[in-house]
C-alpha positions as CSV (number, residue, x, y, z in Angstrom):
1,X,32.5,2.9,-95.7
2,X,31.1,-0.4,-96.3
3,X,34.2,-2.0,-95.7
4,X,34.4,0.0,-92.2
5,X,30.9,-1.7,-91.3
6,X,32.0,-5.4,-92.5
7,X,34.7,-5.3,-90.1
8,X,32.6,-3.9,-87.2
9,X,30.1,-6.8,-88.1
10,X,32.6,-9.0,-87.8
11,X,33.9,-8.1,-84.5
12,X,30.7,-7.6,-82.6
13,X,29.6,-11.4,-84.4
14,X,32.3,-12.2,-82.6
15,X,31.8,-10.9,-79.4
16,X,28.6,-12.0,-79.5
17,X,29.9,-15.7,-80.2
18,X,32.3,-15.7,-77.6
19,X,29.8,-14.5,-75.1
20,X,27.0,-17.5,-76.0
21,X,30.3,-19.5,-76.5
22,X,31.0,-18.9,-72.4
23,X,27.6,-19.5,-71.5
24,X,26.9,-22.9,-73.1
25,X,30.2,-24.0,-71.8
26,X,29.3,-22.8,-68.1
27,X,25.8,-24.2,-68.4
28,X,27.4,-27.6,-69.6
29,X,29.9,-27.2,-66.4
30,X,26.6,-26.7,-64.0
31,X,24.4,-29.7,-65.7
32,X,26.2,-32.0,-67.4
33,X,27.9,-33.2,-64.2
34,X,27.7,-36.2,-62.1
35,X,29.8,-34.5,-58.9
36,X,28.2,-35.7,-55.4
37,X,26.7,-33.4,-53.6
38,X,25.1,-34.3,-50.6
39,X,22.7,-32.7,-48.6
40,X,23.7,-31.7,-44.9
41,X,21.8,-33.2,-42.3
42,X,19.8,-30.5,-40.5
43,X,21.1,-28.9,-37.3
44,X,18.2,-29.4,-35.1
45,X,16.2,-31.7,-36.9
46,X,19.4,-34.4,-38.5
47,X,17.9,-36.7,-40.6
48,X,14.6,-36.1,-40.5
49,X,14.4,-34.1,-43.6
50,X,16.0,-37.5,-45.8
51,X,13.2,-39.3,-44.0
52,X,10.7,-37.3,-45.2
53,X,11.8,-36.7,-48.9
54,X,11.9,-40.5,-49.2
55,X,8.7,-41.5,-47.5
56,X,7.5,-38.5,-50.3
57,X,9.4,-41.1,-53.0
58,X,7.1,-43.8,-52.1
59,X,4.0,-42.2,-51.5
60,X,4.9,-40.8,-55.6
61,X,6.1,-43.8,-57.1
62,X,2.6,-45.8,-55.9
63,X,0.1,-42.9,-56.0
64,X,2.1,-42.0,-59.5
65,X,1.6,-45.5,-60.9
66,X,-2.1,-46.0,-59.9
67,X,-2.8,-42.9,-61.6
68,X,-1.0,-43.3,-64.7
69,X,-2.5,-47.3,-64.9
70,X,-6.3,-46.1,-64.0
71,X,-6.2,-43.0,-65.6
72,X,-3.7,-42.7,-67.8
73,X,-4.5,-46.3,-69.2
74,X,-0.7,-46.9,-69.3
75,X,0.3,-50.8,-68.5
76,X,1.8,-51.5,-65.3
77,X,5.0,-52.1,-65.9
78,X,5.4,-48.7,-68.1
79,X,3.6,-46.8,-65.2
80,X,5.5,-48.0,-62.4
81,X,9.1,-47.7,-64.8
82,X,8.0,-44.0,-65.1
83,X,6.5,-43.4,-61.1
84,X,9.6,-44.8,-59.6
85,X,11.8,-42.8,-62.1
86,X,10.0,-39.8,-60.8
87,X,10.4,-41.3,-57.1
88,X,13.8,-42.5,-57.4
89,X,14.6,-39.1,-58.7
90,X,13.8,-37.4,-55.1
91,X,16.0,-39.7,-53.1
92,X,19.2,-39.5,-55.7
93,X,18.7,-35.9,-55.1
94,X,19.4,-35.7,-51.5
95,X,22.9,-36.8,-52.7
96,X,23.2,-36.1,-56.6
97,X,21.0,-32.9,-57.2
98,X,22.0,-32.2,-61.2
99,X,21.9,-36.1,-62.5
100,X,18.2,-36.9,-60.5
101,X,17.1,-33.7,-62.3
102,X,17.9,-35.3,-65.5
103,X,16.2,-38.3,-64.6
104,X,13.2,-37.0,-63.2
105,X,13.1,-34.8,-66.9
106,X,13.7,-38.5,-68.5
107,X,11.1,-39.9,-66.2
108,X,8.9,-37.0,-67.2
109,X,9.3,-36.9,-71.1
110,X,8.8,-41.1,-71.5
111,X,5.2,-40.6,-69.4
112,X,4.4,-37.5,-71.3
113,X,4.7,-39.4,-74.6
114,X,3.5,-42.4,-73.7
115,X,0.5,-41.1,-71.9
116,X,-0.5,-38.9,-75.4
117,X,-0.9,-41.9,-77.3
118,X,-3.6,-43.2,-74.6
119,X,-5.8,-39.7,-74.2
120,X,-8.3,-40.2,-77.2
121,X,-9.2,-43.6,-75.9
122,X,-11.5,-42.0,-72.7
123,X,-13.8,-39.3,-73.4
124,X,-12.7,-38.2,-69.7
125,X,-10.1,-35.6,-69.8
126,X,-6.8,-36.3,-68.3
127,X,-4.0,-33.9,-66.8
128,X,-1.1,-33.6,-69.1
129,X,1.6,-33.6,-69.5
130,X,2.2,-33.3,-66.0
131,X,0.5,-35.7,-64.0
132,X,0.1,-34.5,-60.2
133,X,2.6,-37.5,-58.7
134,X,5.0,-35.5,-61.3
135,X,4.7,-32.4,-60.4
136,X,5.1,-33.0,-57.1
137,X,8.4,-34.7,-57.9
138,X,9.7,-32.1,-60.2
139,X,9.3,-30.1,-57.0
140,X,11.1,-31.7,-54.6
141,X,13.8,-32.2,-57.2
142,X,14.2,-28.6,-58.0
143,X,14.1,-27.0,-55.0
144,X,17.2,-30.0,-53.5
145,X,19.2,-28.5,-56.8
146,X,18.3,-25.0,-56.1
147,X,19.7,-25.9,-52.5
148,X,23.0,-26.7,-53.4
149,X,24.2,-24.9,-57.1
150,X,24.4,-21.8,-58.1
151,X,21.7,-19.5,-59.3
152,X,22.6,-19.5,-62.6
153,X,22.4,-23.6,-62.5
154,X,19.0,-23.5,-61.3
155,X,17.1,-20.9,-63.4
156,X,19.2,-22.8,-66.7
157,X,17.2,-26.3,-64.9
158,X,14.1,-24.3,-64.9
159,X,14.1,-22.8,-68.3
160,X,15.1,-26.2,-69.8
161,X,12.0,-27.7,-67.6
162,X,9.9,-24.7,-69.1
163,X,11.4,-25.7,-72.9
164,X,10.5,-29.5,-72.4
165,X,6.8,-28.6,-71.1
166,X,6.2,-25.9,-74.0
167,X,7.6,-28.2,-77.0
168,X,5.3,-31.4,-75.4
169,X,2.0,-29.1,-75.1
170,X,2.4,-27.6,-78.7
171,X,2.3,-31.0,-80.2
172,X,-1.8,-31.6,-79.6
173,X,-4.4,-29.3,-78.8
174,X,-6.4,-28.9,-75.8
175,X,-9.2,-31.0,-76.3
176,X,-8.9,-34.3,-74.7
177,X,-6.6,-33.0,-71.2
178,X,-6.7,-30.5,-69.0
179,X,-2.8,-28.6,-69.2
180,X,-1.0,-28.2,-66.2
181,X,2.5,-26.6,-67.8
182,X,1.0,-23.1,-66.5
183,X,0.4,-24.5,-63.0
184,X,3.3,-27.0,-63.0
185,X,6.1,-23.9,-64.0
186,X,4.7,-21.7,-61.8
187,X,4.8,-23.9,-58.6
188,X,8.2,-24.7,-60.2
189,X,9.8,-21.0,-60.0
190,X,8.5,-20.7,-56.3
191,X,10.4,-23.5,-55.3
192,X,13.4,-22.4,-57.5
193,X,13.5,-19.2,-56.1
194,X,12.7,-20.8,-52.0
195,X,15.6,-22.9,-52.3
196,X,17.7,-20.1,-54.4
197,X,16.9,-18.1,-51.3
198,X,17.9,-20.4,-48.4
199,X,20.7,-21.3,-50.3
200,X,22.3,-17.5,-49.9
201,X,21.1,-17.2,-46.6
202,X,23.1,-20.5,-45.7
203,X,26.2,-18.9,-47.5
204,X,26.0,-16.0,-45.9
205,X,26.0,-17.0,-42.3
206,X,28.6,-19.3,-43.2
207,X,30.5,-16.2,-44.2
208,X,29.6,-14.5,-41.2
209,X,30.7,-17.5,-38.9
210,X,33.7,-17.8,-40.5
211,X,34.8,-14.3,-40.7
212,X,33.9,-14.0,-37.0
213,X,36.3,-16.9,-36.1
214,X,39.0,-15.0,-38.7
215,X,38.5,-11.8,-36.3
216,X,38.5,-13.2,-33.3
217,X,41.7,-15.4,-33.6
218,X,43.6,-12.4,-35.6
219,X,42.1,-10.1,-32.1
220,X,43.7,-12.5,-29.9
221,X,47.2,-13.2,-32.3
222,X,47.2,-9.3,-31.7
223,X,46.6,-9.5,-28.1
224,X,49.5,-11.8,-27.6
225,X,51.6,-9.7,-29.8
226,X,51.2,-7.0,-28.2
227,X,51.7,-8.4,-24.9
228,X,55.1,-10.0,-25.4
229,X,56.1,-6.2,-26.9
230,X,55.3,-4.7,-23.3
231,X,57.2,-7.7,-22.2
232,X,60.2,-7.6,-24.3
233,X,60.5,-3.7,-23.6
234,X,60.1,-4.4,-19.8
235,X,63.1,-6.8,-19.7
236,X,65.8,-4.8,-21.5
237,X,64.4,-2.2,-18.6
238,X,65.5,-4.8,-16.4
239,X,68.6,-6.4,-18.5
240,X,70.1,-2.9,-19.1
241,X,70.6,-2.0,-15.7
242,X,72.7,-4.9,-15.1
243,X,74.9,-4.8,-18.3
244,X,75.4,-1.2,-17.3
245,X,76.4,-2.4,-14.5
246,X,79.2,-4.4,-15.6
247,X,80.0,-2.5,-18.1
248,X,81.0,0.5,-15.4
249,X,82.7,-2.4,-13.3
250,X,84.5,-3.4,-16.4
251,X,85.9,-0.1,-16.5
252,X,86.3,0.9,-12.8
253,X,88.3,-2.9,-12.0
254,X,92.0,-2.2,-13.2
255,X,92.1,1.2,-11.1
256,X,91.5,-1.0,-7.9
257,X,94.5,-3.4,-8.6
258,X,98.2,-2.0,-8.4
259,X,100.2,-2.5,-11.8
260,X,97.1,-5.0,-13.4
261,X,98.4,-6.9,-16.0
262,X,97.9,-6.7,-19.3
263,X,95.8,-9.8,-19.7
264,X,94.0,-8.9,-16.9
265,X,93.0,-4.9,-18.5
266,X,92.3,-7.0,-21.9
267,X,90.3,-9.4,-20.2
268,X,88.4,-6.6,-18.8
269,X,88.3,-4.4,-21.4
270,X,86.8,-7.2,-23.8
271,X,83.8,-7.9,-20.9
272,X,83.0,-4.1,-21.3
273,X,83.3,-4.1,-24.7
274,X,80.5,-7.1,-24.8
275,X,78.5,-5.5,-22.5
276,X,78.2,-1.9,-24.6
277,X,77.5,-4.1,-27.9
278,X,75.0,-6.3,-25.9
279,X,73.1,-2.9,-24.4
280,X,73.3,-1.3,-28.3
281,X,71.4,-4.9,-29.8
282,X,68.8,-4.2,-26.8
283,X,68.2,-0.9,-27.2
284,X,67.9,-1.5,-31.2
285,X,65.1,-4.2,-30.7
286,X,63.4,-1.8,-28.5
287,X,63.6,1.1,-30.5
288,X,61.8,-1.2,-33.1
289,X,59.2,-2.5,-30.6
290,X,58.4,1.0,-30.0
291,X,58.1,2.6,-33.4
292,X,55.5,0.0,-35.0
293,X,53.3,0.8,-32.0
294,X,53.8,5.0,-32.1
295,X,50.6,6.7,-32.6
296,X,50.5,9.5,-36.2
297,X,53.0,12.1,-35.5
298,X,54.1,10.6,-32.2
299,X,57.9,10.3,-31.8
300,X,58.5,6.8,-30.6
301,X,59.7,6.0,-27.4
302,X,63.3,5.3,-27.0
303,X,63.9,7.0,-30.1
304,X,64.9,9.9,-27.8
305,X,60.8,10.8,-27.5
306,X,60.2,11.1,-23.9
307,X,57.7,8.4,-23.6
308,X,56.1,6.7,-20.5
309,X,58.1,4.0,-21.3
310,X,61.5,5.7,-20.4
311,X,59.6,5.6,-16.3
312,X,61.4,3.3,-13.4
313,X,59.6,-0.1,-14.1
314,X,57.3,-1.5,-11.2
315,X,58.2,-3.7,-8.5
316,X,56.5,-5.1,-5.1
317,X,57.5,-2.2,-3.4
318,X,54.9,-0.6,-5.3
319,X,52.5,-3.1,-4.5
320,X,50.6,-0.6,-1.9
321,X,50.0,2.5,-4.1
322,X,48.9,-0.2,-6.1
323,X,46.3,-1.3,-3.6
324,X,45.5,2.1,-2.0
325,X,44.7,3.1,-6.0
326,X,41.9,0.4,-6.1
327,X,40.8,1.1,-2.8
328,X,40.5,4.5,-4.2
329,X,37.9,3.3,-6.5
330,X,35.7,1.7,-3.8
331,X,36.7,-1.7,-2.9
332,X,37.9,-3.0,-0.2
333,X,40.9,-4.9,-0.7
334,X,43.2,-7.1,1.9
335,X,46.7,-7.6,1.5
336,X,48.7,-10.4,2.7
337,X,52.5,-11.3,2.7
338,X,53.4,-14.6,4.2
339,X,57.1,-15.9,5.0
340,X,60.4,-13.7,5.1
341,X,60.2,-11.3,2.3
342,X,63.4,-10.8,0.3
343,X,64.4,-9.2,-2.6
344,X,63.8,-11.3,-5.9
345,X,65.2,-10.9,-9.4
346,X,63.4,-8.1,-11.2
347,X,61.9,-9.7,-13.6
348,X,60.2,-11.7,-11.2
349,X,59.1,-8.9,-9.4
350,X,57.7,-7.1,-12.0
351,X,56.0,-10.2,-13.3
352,X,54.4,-10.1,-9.8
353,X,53.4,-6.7,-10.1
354,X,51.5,-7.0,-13.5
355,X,49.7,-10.4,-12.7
356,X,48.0,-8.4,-9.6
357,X,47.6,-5.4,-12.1
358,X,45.8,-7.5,-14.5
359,X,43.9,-9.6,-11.7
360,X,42.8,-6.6,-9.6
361,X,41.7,-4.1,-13.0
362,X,39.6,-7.5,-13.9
363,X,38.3,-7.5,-10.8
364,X,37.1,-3.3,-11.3
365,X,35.5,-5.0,-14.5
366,X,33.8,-8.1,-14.1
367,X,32.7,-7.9,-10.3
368,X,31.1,-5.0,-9.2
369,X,31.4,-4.7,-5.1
370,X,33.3,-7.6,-4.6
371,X,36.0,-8.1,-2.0
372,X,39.5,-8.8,-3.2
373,X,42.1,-10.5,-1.4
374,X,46.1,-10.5,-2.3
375,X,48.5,-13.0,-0.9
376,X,52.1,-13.2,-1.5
377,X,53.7,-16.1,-0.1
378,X,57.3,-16.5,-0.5
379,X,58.6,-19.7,-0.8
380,X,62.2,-21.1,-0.7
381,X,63.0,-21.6,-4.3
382,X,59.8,-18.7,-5.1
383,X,57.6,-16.0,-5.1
384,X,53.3,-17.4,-5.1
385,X,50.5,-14.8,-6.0
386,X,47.2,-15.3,-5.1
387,X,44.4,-12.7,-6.0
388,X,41.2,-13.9,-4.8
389,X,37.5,-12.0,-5.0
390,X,34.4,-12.9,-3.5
391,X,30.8,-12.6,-5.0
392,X,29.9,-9.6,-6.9
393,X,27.2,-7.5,-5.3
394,X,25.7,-6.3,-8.9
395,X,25.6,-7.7,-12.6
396,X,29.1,-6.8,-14.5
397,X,28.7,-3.5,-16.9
398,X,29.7,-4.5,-20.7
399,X,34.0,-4.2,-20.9
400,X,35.4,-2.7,-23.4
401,X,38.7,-4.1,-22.9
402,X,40.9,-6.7,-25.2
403,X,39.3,-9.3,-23.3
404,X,42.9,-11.4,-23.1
405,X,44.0,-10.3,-19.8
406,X,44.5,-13.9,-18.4
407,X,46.8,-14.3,-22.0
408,X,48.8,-12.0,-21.0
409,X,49.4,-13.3,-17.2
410,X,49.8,-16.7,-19.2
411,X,52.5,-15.3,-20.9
412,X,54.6,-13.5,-17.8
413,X,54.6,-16.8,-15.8
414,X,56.0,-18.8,-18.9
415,X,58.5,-16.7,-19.1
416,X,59.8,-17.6,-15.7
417,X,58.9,-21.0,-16.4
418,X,56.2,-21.1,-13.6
419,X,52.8,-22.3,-13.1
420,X,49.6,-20.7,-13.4
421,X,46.2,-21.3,-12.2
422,X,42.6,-19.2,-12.7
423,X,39.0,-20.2,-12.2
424,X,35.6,-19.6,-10.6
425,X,36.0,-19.2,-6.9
426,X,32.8,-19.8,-3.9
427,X,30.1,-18.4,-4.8
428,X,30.5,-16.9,-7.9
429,X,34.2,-15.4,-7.2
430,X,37.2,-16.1,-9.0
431,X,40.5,-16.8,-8.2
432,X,44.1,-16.4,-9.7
433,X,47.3,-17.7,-8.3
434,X,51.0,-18.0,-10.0
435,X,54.4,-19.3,-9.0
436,X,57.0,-17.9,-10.0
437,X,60.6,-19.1,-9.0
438,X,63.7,-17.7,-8.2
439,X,65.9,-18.8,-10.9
440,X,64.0,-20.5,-14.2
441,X,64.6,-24.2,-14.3
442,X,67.0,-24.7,-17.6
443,X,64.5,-27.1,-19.4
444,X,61.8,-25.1,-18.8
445,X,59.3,-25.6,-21.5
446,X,57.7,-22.3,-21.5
447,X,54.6,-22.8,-21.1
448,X,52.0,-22.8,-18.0
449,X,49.4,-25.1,-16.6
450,X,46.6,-23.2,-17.0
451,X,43.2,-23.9,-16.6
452,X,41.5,-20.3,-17.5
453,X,39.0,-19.7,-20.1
454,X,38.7,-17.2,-22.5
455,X,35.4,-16.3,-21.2
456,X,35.4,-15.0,-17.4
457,X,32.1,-16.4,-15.7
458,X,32.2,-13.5,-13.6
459,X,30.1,-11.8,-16.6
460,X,33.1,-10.6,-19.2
461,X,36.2,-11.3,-20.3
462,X,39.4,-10.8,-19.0
């Protein structure tokens, strides 16, 4: 039994070891340290804080040396040595919190002991050991460290301040001073726990500001992601027709030539081929594309779900239902087609068809009662969209969109390698217009001129 309890003796002794062990060394880490740490200049203010803190300095270093020189009856060299220790103690702190602490403590002790020798020789009493000009030092030097270390660091520089003021006092009685430990400590731990304070409410709208500029780029990341999935399931709408196409061409070709030769039906046969392995690889992206955006318990589309997306894909022959179903919603909207209109490739088309989607559903949005305006122009070597709204007749209600509308439109016109334009229109409108050519340059960067915002001044975003 007695054995039992020397061993648990020994192993909570050692626990308790290892814990003060820990702490010491963290404390050492937090105040034995001569790391830079300067203070920020203030947002609104800049340097005006540094200016004040050092025109504090002086007024401490030659009210401190007066006092201790008159009063104190210290010389004045000593009295000035231990003033501007206790002033020079507030400016290293504005870049050097932990090492002016330990000067402004150094500063401290030296006065405190010379200053006891002197109190018998004036039957006056005098304020010790912490002379006003040091007090109000210690204070400023504090609640700089409290600003910029951890809490921990600055309740172990206030209990070490507390230590040095307790072991000073108990070495003479109270007869010939007036103490100021109890006042000096407890203006001391209002500071501490000010700057402790400001310190976590600086730390935490840091946080905040951060983790706001996390969500919003991951928001828009998603946005675009999920934009070029519409887009990639859109094309092999488009791209599968065609490579059906020639896949049935492939197959129909060496029944419309008498006795085809062999090359020829191998020739032909290896097209098809290609064109049934291309269609599988496109249909196998989409089916992926599909299935990390399916809802719980909803069987993806082109999965063999019957999904929306397995519907005929949009093209400007739609363009009026698209029109009469905004009108439908009480606006009045003009359409305009200038030049010969001619069939265009379909992705081209469809690309139209979104970008005027997109502009007229922002226009529903952000600008209550305006009139819109949509003008297709074709061109030679292109297709040019222009949706244009006048002025709002009512403030915008709050959207509850993605608010990357104009990201996606980005994304459509590089694509085609065309060129895209959006911004505020004649009083207060906005305007959107996109080229988008026949056939896609071959160097075409993929990217668009754009000079759209992320906000929409119409009173949302896109």
């Amino acid at each position: 039994m007695s054995r039992l309890g020397r061993v648990t003796d020994t192993g909570v002794g050692r626990a308790l070891r290892a814990r003060v062990g820990g702490w010491l060394r963290v404390l050492r880490e937090d105040l034995w340290t001569l790391r830079a740490d300067p203070l920020p200049p203030s947002t609104w203010l800049r340097w005006l804080p540094h200016g004040l803190v050092c025109l504090a300095a002086f007024g401490v270093t030659v009210g401190g040396t007066g006092d201790m020189n008159d009063n104190g009856h210290l010389g004045a060299g000593l009295a000035f040595l231990v003033a501007g220790g206790q002033g020079g103690a507030m400016v290293l702190g504005l870049w050097r919190p932990v090492p002016a602490w330990w000067l402004s403590m150094s500063a401290f002790v030296v006065g405190a002991v010379a200053v006891r020798g002197r109190l018998g020789f004036d039957p006056e009493t005098y304020t010790w050991p912490w002379t006003a000009a040091g007090i109000v030092a210690e204070m400023f030097v504090l609640l700089l460290l409290a600003l910029r270390v951890p809490t921990r660091a600055a309740t172990a520089a206030l209990a070490v301040t507390a230590l040095f003021t307790y072991v000073l006092e108990g070495l003479r009685d109270a007869e010939r001073y007036d103490t100021t430990g109890v006042l000096a400590l407890s203006l001391f731990a209002v500071v501490v726990v000010v700057g402790t304070a400001l310190r976590g409410r600086r730390e935490a709208r840091a946080q905040l500001v951060e983790q706001t500029t996390l969500t919003a780029e991951e928001r828009t990341r998603r946005t675009l992601l999920e934009e070029r999935s519409r887009i990639a399931r859109e094309l092999h709408d488009v791209v599968a027709h065609h490579m059906s196409v020639i896949s049935i061409q492939a197959q129909v070709a060496p029944h419309l030539v008498e006795n085809p030769p062999d090359e020829l039906k191998e020739n032909l046969a290896g097209i098809r081929q290609n064109a049934l392995e291309a269609l599988t690889e496109l249909r196998r992206v989409l089916g992926v594309l599909r299935s990390e955006q399916a809802g719980p318990g909803e069987t993806p589309a082109g999965l063999g779900g019957d999904g929306a997306d397995h519907a005929p894909q949009p093209d400007l022959d739609r363009l009026d239902a698209l029109v009469e179903n905004t009108r439908a919603a009480g606006r009045e909207v003009i359409t305009e087609i200038n030049g010969e209109r001619r069939p265009l490739p379909p992705g081209v088309e469809l690309s139209a068809y979104r970008i005027v989607q997109e502009a007229l559903s922002n226009v529903l949005r952000h600008a209550p009662g305006a009139r819109a305006t949509v003008r297709l122009t074709y061109q030679p070597d292109g297709l040019e969209v222009e949706v244009v709204n006048g002025r709002p007749t009512g403030p915008a209600p709050p959207s509850t969109g993605a608010g990357h509308g104009l990201l996606g439109m980005r994304e459509r016109v590089a694509m085609l390698g065309g060129t895209m334009t959006a911004h505020p229109w004649h009083w207060d409108g906005f305007k959107v217009t996109a080229f988008l050519p026949d056939t896609p340059p071959a160097d075409a960067p993929g990217t668009t001129r754009s000079t759209d915002k992320t906000t929409d001044p119409r009173g949302g975003t896109p």
